[in-house]
C-alpha distance (Angstrom), angle and dihedral (degrees) to the residues before:
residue distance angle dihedral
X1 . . .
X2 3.77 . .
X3 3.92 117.7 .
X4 3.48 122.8 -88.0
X5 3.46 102.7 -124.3
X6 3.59 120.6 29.9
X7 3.99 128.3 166.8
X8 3.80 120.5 -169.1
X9 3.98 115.0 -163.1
X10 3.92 91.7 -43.5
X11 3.25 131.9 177.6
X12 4.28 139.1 177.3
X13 3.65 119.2 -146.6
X14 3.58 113.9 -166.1
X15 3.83 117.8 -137.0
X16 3.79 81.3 -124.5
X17 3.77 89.4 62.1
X18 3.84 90.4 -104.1
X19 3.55 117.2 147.8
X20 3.83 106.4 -137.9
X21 3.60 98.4 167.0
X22 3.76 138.7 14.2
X23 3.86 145.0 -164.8
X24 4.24 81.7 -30.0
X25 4.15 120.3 169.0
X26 3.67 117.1 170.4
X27 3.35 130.3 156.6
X28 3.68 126.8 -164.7
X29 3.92 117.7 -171.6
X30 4.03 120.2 -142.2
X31 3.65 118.8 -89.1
X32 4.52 90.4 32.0
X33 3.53 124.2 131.0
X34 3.42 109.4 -151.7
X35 3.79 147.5 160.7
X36 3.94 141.0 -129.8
X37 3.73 108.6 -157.4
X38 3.92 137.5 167.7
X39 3.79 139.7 94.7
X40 4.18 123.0 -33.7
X41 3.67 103.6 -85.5
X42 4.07 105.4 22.1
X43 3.87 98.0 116.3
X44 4.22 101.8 -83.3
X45 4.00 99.5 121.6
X46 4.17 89.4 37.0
X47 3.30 83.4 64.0
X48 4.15 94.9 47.0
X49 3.87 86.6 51.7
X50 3.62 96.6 54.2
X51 3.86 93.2 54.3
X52 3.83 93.1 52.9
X53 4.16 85.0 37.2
X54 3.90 100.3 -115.5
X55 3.78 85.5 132.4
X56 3.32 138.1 26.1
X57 3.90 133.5 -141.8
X58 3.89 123.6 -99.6
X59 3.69 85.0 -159.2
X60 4.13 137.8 14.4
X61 3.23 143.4 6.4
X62 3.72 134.8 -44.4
X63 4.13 131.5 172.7
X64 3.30 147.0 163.8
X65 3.64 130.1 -148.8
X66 3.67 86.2 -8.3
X67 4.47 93.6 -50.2
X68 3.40 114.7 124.1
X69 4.28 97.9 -137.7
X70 3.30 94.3 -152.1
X71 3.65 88.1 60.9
X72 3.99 102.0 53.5
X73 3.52 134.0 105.2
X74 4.11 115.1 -127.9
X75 4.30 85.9 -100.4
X76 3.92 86.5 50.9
X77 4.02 89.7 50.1
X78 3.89 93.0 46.9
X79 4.02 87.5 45.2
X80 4.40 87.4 48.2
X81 4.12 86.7 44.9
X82 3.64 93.0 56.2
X83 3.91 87.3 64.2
X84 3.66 95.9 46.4
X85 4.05 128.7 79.9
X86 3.58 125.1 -154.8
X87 3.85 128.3 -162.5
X88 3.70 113.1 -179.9
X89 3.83 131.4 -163.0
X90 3.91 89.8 -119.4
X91 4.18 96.0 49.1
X92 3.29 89.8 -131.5
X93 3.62 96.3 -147.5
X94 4.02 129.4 168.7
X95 4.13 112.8 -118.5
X96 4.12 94.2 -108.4
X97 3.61 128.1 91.3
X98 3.74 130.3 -55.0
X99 4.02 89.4 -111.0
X100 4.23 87.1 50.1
X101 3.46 93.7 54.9
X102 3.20 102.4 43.8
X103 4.18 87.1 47.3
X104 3.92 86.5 46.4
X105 3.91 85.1 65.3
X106 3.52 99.1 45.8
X107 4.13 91.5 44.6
X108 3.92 86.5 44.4
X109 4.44 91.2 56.5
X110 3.82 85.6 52.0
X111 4.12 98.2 -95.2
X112 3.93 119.6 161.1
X113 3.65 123.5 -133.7
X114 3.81 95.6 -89.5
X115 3.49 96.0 58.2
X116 4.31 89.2 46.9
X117 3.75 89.7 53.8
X118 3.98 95.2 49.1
X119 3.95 95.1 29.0
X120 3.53 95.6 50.1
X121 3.83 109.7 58.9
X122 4.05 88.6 39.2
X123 3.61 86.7 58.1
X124 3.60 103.1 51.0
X125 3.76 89.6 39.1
X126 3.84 90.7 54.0
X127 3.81 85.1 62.7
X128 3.76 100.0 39.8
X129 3.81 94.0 -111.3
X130 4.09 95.3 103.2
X131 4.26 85.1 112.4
X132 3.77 88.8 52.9
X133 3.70 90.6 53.2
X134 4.33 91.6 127.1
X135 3.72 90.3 31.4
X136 3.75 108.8 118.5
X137 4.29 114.3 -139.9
X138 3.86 89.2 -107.7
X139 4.11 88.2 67.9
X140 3.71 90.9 39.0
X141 4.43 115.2 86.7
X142 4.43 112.0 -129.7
X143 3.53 91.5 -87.0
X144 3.86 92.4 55.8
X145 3.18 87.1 51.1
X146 3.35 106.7 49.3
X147 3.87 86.4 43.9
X148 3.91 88.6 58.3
X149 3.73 87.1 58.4
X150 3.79 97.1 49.2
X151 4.28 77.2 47.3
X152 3.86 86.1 56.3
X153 4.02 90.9 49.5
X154 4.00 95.5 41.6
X155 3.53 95.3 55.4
X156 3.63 101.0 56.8
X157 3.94 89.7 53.4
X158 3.89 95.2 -131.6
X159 3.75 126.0 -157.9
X160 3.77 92.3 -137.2
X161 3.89 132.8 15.3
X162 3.46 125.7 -149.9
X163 3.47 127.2 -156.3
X164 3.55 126.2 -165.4
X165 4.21 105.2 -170.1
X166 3.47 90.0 -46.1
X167 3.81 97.6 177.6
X168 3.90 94.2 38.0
X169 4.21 94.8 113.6
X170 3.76 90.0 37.3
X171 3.86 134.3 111.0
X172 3.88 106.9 -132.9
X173 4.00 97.1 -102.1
X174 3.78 86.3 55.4
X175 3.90 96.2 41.7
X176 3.80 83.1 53.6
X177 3.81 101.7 59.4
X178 3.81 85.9 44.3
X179 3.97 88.7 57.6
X180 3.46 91.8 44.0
X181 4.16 93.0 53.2
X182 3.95 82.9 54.2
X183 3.52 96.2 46.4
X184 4.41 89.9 45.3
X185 3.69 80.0 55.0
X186 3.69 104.9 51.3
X187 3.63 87.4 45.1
X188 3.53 89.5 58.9
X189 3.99 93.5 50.5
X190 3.69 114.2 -86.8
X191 3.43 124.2 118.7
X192 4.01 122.0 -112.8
X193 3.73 129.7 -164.7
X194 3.31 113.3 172.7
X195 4.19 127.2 -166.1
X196 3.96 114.3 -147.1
X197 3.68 144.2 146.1
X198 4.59 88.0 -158.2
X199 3.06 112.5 118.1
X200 3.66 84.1 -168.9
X201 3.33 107.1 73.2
X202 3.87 95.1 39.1
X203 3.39 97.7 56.8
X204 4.10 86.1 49.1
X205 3.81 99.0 52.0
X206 4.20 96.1 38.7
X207 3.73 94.1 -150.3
X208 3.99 135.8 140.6
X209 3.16 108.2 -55.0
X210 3.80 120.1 -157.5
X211 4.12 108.6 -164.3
X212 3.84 117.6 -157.2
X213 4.23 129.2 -161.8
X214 4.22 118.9 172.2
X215 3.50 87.5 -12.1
X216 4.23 99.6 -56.8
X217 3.73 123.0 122.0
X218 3.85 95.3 -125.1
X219 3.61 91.2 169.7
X220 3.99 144.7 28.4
X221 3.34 113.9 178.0
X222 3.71 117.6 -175.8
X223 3.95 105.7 -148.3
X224 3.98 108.3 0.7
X225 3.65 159.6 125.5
X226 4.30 136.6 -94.0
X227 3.96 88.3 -77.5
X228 3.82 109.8 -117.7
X229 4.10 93.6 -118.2
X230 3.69 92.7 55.1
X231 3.82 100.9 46.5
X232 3.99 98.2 87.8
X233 3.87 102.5 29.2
């Protein structure tokens, strides 16, 4: 099976004339938990957007499950989205109940009605939110909310999760259950990568750790902590 993330010399111009990315190959095998670290603005969530194809490399390669993106039609990107999770740092969540957003995901990665009336509930219970099911986000605290979006990414069973600073608005208990959902995942086969500047949570999980400065790898560490160097940039 190839990888399911593989870069090849890539780089992201900006229209700007920002360089976002350069000269980057990574490769991330299927089943991996691993993290992008480093200071705001050194090339981790460019590299989040070009697995889930919301940019596209100046320069290089990059594929997913074996697809070269750059290659696919719009059908073939909707098809490669359906196996792909996203968490953001914002939520990102639509104003309707916790059971409608949820369903909106599955109906959105091309689910039938069967699979939203047995996906859904699992989901939210997974994340302890299954008696908030007609809550809308504005009732729910950040955690809830970011547990509704991990809820969103559970239920469609994805291949790979991405994680862009998923526990950056959180206080600590809540940035731990949202680690844990991630880790429950990955245990259970999907692939998590995982962008963040905490030292906190990668010191607490111990897992590869890929570091990032101006958009260079500089350091891939396969089971390891927050290195010292990077903690106060």
């Amino acid at each position: 099976m190839p990888a399911i993330v593989e870069l090849r010399d890539v780089s992201v111009t900006y229209p700007n004339g920002v360089l976002a990315l350069a000269d980057v190959t990574l490769t991330v095998e299927q089943g991996e938990f691993a993290f992008l670290i480093g200071p705001t603005g050194h090339g981790k969530s460019t590299i989040l957007k070009l697995l889930y194809c919301d940019e596209y490399a100046t320069k290089g390669r990059v594929a997913v499950s074996g697809w070269d993106v750059a290659k696919l039609s719009p059908g073939r990107v909707a098809r490669l989205r359906r196996r792909v999770g996203v968490v953001f740092q914002d939520f990102r969540l639509l104003p309707r109940t916790a059971w409608e957003n949820v369903a909106f995901a599955l109906h959105a990665t091309g689910h039938g009605y069967r699979d939203v009336l047995r996906r859904v509930p699992e989901a939210l219970a997974q994340v302890g939110l299954l008696d908030k099911a007609d809550d809308f986000p504005s009732q729910l605290s950040a955690g809830e909310q970011q547990s509704l979006a991990m809820a969103r990414v559970l239920a469609i069973h994805p291949a790979l999760i991405l994680a862009d600073e998923p526990t950056g608005n959180l206080d600590p208990d809540s940035s731990s259950h949202i680690m844990s959902l991630l880790t429950k995942a990955n245990e259970a086969g999907a692939t998590a990568l995982v962008a963040t500047h905490d030292p906190a949570i990668v010191n607490a999980k111990r897992g590869r750790v890929i570091a990032l400065r101006e958009g260079r790898i500089f350091r891939d560490l396969p089971e390891g902590g927050y290195p010292d160097d990077l903690e106060h940039d």
